[in-house]
N, C-alpha and C positions, 0 to 999 in steps of 0.2 A: 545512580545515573542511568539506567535499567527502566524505571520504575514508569507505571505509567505518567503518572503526576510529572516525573523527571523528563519527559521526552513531550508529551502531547497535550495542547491544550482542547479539550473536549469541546470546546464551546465552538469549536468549524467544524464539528461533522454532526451529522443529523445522527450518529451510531454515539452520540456522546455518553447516554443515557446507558448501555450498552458498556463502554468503555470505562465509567465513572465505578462499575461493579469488578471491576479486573485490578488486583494488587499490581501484574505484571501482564504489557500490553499485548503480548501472546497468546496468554489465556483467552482472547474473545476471540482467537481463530475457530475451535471447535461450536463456538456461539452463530456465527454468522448466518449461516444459510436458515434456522430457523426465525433466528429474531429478524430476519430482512422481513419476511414473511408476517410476522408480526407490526412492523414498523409499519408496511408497506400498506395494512388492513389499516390503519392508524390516517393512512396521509390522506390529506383534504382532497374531495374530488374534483373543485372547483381551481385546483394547482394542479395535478396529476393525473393523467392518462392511463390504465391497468389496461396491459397490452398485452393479448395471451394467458399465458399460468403465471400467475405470481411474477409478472414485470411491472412496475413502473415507472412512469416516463415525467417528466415533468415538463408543463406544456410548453414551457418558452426555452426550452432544450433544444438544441438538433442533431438528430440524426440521422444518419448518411444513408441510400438506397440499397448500397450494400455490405453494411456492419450486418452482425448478428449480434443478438442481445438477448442470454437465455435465462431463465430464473432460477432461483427467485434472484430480481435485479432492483435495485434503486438506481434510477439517473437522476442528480437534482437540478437545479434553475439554472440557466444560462450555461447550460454542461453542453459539449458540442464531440460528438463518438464520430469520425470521418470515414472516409471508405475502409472498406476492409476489415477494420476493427471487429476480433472477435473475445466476446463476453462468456466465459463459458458459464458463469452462473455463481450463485455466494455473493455477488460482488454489492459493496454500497459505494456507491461515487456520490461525491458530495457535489456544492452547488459551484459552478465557474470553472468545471476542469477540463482539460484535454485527452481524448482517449482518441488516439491517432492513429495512421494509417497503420496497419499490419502489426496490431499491438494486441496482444491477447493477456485477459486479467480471468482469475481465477482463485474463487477466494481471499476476498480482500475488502481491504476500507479504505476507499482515498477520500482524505480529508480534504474542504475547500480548495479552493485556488491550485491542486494539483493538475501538473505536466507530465503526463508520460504521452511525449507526439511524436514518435517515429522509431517502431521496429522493437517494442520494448514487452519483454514477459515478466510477468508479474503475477505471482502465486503464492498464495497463502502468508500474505503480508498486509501491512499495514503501511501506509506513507501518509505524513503527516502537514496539516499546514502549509500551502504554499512551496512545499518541495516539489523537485524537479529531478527526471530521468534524461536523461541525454539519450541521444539518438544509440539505437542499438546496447544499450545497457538492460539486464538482465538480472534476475533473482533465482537465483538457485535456491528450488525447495527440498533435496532430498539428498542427502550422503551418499555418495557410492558404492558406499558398503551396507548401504538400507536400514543403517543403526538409530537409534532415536538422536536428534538433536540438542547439543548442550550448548549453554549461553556460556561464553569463557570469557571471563575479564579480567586480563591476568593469568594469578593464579587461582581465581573463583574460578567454579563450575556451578551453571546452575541445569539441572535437569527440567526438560521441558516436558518429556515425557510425548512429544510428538515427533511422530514419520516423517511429518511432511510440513515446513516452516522456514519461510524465505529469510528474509529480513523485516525490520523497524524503522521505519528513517522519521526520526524526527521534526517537529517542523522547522522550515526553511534550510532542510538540504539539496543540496545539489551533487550530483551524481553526473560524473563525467562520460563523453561516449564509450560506448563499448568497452563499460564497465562491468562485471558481476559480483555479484555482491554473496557470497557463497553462505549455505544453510548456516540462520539461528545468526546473523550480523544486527548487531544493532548500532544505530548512525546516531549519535547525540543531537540534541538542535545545533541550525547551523553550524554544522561539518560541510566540507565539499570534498570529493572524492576528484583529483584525476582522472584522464581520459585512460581508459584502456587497463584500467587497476582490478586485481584479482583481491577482495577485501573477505576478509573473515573475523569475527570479534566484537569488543565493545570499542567504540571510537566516542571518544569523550566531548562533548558540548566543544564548539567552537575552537575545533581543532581540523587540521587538512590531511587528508592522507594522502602523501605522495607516492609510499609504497611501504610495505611491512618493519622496514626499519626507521621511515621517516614519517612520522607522524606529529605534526610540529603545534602548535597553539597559534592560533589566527591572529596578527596583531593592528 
């Protein structure tokens, strides 16, 4: 329930191609920022704008006068980055998403139809399909104790063997306000998270977390 196949359909993100070579959907974090760069060399010029070093924009995209957007970057088609919004670079944003006001992404892949619009960090992760960040919900990419990150489900461990690794959300989760979602969390498809939940672990396909001892099956 981990597995990429188990959480993400490839076929809404342009990183699909990318993601289709990952047994587990983590593994393309250390991939991104070169293959953006590659993808990016790839994309039609007659759809895409190369803006600076290794940005691309796609042209019926919008974005705002004062977002920053650093590379290597993909925006794709009808994607819309609003004031503020800062892109620190890594990032591939898929086609129809929202990257909103005072929202900073940093190494990541949002797949289609994704919402993170208002106050949301987001590093070294992956959101999938149609998922959605609630206002001020957050990913935590790094242990405080700076140890390497392990996927726990249960009583599994799985070694990731990375520093720095947010969360998974599957597609069509939803993620309640000022939520964080603490290092190496992965969200099964359609999960929805509580407002204001401090989440760590695997949360299984179409299950709710209301808090660490309730985690119920959606009915």
């Amino acid at each position: 329930m981990y597995k990429t196949s188990d959480l993400l359909d490839i076929t809404h993100s342009i990183a699909g191609e990318l993601l289709a070579k990952c047994e587990y959907p983590w593994q393309a974090l250390e991939l991104i920022s070169k293959w953006c760069v590659e993808l990016g060399e790839r994309m039609p010029e007659d759809e895409y704008d190369k803006i600076g070093e290794n940005v691309w924009i796609a042209k019926d995209a919008t974005v705002f006068p004062s977002a920053y957007i650093g590379g290597p970057c993909i925006i794709g088609h009808n994607t819309e980055v609003r004031h503020g919004a800062f892109i620190r670079g890594s990032a591939i944003v898929g086609a129809n998403c929202v990257v909103g006001n005072s929202v900073e992404l940093k190494n990541v892949i949002l797949f289609d139809n994704v919402q993170t619009p208002h106050y949301n960090y987001v590093g070294d992760s992956i959101l999938g399909y149609k998922s959605h960040m609630g206002a001020g919900s957050i990913t935590s990419n790094v242990k405080s104790d700076k140890t390497l990150v392990v996927v726990k489900a249960g009583d599994e461990k799985i070694e990731t063997g990375r520093k720095k690794f947010g969360a998974i959300l599957g597609d069509r989760v939803e993620v309640g306000c000022n939520s964080v979602l603490n290092p190496g969390t992965v969200l099964g498809r359609g999960v929805s998270v509580y407002p204001t939940s401090c989440v760590r672990g695997v949360v299984p396909e179409n299950h709710i977390w209301k808090d660490k001892d309730h985690i119920v099956p959606r009915t």
